[in-house]
Every structure is written in C-alpha cells, then in structure tokens.
C-alpha positions in Angstrom: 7.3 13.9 -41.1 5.5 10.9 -41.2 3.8 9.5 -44.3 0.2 9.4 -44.8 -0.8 5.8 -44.6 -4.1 4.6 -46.2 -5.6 0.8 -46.2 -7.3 -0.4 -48.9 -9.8 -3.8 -48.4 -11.2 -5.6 -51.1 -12.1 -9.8 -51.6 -11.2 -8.9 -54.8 -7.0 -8.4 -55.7 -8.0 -6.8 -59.0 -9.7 -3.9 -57.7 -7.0 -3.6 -55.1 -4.3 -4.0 -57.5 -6.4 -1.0 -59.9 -7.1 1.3 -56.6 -3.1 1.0 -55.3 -1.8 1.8 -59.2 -4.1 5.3 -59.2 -3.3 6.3 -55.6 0.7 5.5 -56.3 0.5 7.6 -59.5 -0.8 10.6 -57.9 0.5 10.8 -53.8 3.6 9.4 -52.3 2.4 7.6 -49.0 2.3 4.4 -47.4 -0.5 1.8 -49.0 -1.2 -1.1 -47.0 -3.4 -3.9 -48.6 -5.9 -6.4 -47.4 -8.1 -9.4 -49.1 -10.2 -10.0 -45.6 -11.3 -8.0 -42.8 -9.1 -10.4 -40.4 -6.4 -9.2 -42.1 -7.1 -5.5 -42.3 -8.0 -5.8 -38.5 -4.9 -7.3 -37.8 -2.9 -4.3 -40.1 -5.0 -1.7 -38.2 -3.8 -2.9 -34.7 -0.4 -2.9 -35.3 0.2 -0.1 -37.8 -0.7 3.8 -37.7 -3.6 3.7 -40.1 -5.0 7.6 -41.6 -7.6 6.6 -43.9 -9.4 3.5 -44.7 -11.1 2.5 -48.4 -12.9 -0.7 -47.9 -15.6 -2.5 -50.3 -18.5 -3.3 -48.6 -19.6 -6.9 -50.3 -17.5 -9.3 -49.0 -17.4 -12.6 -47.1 -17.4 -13.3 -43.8 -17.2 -10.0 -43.1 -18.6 -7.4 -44.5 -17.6 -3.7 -44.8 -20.1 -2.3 -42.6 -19.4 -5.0 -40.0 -15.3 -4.3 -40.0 -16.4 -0.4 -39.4 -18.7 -1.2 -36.8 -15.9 -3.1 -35.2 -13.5 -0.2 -35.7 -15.6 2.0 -34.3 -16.0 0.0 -31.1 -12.8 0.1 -30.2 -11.0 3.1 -28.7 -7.7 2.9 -30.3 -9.2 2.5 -33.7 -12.5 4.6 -33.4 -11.5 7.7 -35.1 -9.9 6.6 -38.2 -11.8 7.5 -41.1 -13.5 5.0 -43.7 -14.6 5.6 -47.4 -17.1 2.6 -48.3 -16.7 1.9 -52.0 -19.9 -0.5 -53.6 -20.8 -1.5 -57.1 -24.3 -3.0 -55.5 -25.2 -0.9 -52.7 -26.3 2.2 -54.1 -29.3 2.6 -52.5 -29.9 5.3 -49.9 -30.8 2.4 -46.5 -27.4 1.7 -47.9 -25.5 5.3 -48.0 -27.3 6.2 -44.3 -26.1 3.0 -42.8 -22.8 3.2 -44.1 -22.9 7.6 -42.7 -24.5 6.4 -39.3 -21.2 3.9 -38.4 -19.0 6.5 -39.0 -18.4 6.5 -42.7 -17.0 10.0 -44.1 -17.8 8.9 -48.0 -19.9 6.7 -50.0 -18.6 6.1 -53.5 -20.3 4.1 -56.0 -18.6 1.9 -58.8 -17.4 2.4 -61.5 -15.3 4.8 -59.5 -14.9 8.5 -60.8 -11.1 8.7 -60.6 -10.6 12.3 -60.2 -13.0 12.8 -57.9 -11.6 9.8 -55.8 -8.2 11.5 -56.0 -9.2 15.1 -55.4 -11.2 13.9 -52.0 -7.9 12.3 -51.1 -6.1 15.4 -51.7 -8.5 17.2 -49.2 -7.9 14.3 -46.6 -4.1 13.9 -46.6 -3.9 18.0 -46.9 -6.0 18.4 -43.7 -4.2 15.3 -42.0 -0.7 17.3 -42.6 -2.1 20.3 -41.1 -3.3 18.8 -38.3 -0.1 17.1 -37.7 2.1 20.1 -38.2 -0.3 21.8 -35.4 -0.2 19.0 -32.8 3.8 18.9 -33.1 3.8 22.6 -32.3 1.5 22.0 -29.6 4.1 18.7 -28.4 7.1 21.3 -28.7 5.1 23.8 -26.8 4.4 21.4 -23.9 8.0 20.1 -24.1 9.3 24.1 -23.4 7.2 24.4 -20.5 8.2 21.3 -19.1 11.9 22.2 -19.9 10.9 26.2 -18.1 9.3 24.5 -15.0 12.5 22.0 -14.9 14.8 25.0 -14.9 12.4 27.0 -12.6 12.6 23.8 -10.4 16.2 23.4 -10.4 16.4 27.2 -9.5 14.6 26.2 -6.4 16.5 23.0 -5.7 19.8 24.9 -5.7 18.4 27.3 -3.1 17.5 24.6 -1.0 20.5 22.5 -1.5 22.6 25.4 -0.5 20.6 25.6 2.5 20.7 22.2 3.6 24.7 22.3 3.2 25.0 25.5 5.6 24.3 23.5 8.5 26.8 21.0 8.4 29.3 23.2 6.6 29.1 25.8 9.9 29.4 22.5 12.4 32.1 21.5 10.6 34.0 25.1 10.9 33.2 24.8 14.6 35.3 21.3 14.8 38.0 23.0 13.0 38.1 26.2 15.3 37.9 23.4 18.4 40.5 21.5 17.4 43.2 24.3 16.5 42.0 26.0 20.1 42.3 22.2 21.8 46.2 21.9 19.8 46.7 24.9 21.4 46.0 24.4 25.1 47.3 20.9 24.9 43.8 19.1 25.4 44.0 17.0 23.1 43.5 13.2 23.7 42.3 9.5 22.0 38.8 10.0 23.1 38.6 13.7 21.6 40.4 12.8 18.9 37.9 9.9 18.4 35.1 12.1 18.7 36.0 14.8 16.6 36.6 12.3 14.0 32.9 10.5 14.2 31.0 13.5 14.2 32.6 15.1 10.8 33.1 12.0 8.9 29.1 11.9 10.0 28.4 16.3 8.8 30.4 15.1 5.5 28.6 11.6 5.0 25.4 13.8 5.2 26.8 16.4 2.7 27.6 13.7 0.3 24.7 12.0 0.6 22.4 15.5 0.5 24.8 16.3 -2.9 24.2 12.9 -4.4 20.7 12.7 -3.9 20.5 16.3 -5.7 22.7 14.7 -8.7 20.2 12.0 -8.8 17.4 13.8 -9.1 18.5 15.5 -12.2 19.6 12.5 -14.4 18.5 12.5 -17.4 18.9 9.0 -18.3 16.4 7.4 -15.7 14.7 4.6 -17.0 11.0 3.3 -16.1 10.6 0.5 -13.7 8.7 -0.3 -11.0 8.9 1.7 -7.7 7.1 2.2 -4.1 5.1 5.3 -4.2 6.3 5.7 -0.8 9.6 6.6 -1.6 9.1 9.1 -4.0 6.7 11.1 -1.2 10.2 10.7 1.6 12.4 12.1 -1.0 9.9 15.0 -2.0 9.8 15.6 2.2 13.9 15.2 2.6 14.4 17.3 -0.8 11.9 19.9 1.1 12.9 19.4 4.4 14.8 23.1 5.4 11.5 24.6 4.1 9.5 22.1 5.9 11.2 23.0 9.3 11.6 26.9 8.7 7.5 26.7 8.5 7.4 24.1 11.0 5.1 22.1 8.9 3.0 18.9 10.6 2.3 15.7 8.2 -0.4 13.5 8.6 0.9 10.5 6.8 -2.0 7.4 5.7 -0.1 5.6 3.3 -0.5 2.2 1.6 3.2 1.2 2.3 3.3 -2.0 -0.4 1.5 0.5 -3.7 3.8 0.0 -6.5 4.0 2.5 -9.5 5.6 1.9 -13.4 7.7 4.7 -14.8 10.5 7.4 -13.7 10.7 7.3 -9.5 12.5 11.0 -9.9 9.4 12.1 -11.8 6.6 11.4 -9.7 9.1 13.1 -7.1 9.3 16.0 -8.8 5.3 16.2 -8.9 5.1 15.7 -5.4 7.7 18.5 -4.8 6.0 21.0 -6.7 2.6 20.1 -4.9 3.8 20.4 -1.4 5.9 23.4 -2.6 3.0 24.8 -3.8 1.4 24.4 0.0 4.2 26.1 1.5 4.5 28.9 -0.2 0.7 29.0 0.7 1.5 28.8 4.5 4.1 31.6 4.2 1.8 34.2 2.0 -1.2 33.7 4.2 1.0 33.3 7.7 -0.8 30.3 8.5 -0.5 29.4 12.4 -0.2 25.7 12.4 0.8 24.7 9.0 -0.2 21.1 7.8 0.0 18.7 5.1 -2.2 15.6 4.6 -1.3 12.8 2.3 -3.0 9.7 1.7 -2.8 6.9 -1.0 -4.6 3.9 -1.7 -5.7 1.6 -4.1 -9.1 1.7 -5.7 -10.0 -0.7 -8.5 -7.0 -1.0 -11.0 -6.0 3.0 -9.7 -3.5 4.1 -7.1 -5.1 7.4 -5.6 -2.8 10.0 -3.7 -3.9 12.8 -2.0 -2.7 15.4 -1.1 -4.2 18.4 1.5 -3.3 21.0 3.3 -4.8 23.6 5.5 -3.9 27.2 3.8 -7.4 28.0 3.6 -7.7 27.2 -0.3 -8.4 29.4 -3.7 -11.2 31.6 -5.3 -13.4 28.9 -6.9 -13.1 30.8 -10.0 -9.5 29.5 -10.0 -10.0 26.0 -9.8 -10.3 25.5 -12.9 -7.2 28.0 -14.2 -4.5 26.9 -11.9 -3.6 24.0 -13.5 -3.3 26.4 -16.9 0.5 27.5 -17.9 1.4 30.9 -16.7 -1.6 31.3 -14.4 -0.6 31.7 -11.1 -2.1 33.2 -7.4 1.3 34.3 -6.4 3.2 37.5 -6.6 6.6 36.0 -8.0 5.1 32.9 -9.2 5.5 31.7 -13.1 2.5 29.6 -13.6 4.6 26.7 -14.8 5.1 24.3 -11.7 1.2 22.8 -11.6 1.0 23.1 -15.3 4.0 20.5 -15.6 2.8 18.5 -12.8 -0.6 18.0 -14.6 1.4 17.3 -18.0 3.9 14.8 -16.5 0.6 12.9 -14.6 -0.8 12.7 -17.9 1.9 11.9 -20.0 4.4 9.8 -17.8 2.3 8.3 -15.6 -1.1 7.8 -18.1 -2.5 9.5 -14.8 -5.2 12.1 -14.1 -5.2 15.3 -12.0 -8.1 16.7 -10.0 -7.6 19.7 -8.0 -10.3 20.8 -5.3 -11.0 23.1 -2.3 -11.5 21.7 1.1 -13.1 22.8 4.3 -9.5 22.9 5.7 -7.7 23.8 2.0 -6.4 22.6 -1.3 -6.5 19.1 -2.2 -4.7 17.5 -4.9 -5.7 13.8 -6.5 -3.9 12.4 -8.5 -5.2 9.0 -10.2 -2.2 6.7 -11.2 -2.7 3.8 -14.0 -2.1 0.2 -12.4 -0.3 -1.9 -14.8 
C-alpha cells in the first residue's frame, strides 16, 4: 500500500525543520518540503500529494493564494489544506481560509497533540478510503475478466461456425478427387483447380484462426489506429451471425479518424454493442434487421454511433443497462455493456451514452482526441 504523503510550505526552514521532526516521530509516511509556493506547486504537479500544511504569510505568494490556485485546477482541486498562522487569527481570516477549501485553521504556537491527533484522523480515513477504492478496482477488474470469458465463450461459437463452411467444401474436394481417381478424370486443369480453390478454403481458415488468436493477445500495446478498422473486424468477427439474421448496415464513416490505445479493445466494444443488436433482432423476430453506424469528429471528440432498429427498451432501463448483472435477456449475464462502459471509460478516457430512438437503441460513444 502506498504511503501517505503530506507537504509541508513554510518561507521559514525552521518551522519546516520543527513540523517534519514531530510528524516523523509520530507516523511513518512520505514528507515532502517546500520554502515557496513555486516550489510546492511544482511538487504537487508531479507527485501524489494527500494532505497539505502550508503557512499562510509568505512572499510572493501567499497561502491563501497557492490554495486558490490548487483549487482551480482539476488535478489538484481535491487535495486537502491545513492553513497554519501565528498573525492571522482573526475570524475574516479563518472564513477566508474555510471558503477556498481549507479543512483546518490552526493558530501558532501550534498545540502538538492536537496537530498529531487531527493527522491521525486524516491519514486513518485516507487508508480506508484507499482500501475501499482497491476493492472496488479488483471488483471492476473481475467483471471485466467474467465479460472476457463470457466473450470468448461467444467467439469460440462463432469461430466454430465460421470454420464449418470451408471445412465441409474442403471434404467435398476430397470426396471429388478420390471419385475423379476413380473414373480416371483426372487432368492438369482439374488438378489445377482443385488445387486453387483449397489452398484458397485453408488460406481463409488460417486467416479466420489468426485473426481469433489476435484478438485475444494479451500483450497489445497502445498506438494509434483507424477507427475504421476496429468497426470491419467487429463485422468480419460477427459476420455468420450477421448473415444468419441477414442484417443491413448503413455505414457513414469518417474514413481518416484516428484513435490512441488497444485496436482489439475498442473491437471488443464494438462486438458486444452490435451483439447486443442481434440478439435483439432474434428475440423480437425483427423483419428487416438493421444496423446504423456513424462517426465523426466534433471539437477535440471522435463520436461513434451506433443504431439499430429492434424497437428499443423500457425507458425505465436506460439508465440500468449499462449496470453489471442487469440484463433484458432471458440467458443474458449483465456483464457485456457493463465492460463496454468500463473499457470506454478507462481505456479510451471515453464516455458512453445510451438512448432510445424512434427506430431503436442507439449507442454514443465519445472518444478523447489526443
């Protein structure tokens, strides 16, 4: 577990050198120093600060002024700040230094104990707060890892699908050419054939097998990628259940939007999306299935949409369906949109908005331009 880490700003090294000795004798964490608010700035920006102790009278800057400037800035807003003052004890004083966001106003000469026991309060809650949000990271991370198994489940079924076809063409070859060996019709130009059309059913298979392989790798690394791609691989990953359904897209796609991060991710998004719609088309026996998908660029965000026409959900579940283990479907385990939302969110630094249409549900997802 990480350490607590407090800053302590004072003009004065004295005070700093006093303050640093009690806090050391009493709790083991991190103490970071500064003698001017440019320096604690700079220490703020490029450590993980949890509390801040700062005098107010000093030059340049003052202490209100480096709160106020904390405070404006979204990173650094929310760590806390105990003002300590030998001169401003008045009460304009205490409600300025409350109304920028100051949990404590301590007065010199400082009261030791109760200095260390409010310290004791702060780091205490600080550890329970972190021991809750990593059980709420290791939550998230087994739901991601459920929908990834769930997903693969899915995957294998339609990988084993997408084999059969080429695997019972291929047999066909075979049974041709032992019945052509037989009757003696065999020639250069069948033999020619026979041999362009398998090495093309197994250059398919391998290429279906690898692509599969690929999408599973663990070890992808972020880079830059066409959104494009991801949406033909989520269609050619789909595309026995696309033709079963006989599903129509409607394509309007900003060919040249670039994305940073994981390719396979934003694929596996997109898979459980348009999964999502046919399964919809299927359960409601929807006569002319169709998906629309758009993306375009809007300010500094790439916006996808996706729609289709399966007639949409309760209202009341718009907000829920993006919830782990809520789903609208009989065998469903209310983890595929849940880890969509999560990987938009975390992966991408992306936001999800789901919505009914007059023709369905619509999907937009809002992805960070860097």
């Amino acid at each position: 577990m990480n350490k607590f880490s407090i800053l302590l700003l004072d003009d004065v090294p004295e005070n700093i050198y006093s303050l640093k000795l009690l806090i050391e004798e009493n709790f083991d964490i991190n103490i970071f120093t500064a003698l001017k608010a440019q320096e604690a700035i700079e220490i703020v920006m490029n450590n993980t600060i949890d509390l801040i102790l700062t005098d107010v009278q000093m030059p340049d800057i003052d202490g209100f002024q480096f709160a106020q400037y904390l405070k404006d800035i979204e990173s650094t807003k929310d760590i806390p700040v105990i003002f300590i003052t030998g001169i401003y004890e008045k009460d304009e004083y205490k409600n300025k230094g409350y109304n920028i966001g100051g949990i404590e106003y301590i007065t010199k000469p400082i009261d030791n104990k109760l200095l260390i026991s409010k310290l004791k309060i702060y780091i205490n809650i600080f550890n329970t707060i972190k021991t809750s949000n990593e059980k709420l990271h290791k939550t998230e991370d087994l739901l991601i890892h459920s929908a990834k198994m769930a997903s693969m489940g899915e995957m294998i079924g339609l990988i084993s699908h997408q084999l059969k076809q080429p695997l019972n063409v291929l047999s066909l070859y075979v049974e041709d050419i032992n019945l052509s060996y037989e009757y003696k019709e065999l020639n250069d130009i069948y033999m020619e054939d026979f041999y362009k059309n398998t090495k093309n059913q197994i250059e398919y298979m391998n290429k279906t097998i690898n692509g599969f392989l690929d999408f599973f790798n663990p070890n992808k690394k972020k880079e830059k990628f066409l959104i494009k791609n991801s949406i033909k691989q989520a269609q050619e990953i789909l595309k026995s259940k696309i033709d079963k359904l006989e599903v129509i897209f409607h394509l309007n796609v900003d060919d040249k939007l670039e994305q940073f991060g994981i390719e396979v991710e934003l694929t596996q998004v997109l898979i459980n999306i348009i999964n999502n719609s046919l399964d919809a088309f299927k359960e409601k026996n929807i006569n002319k299935p169709e998906i629309f998908i758009k993306l375009f660029k809007k300010d500094n965000k790439s916006i996808l949409v996706i729609e289709d026409n399966a007639l949409g959900i309760e209202n009341n579940q718009l907000e829920k369906i993006l919830e782990p283990y809520f789903t609208t479907k009989d065998s469903g385990t209310g983890i595929g949109l849940h880890m969509v939302k999560m990987i938009i969110k975390n992966s991408f630094d992306g936001e999800l908005k789901v919505l009914n249409t007059q023709r369905g549900l619509s999907f937009i997802i809002f992805l960070e331009n860097y």
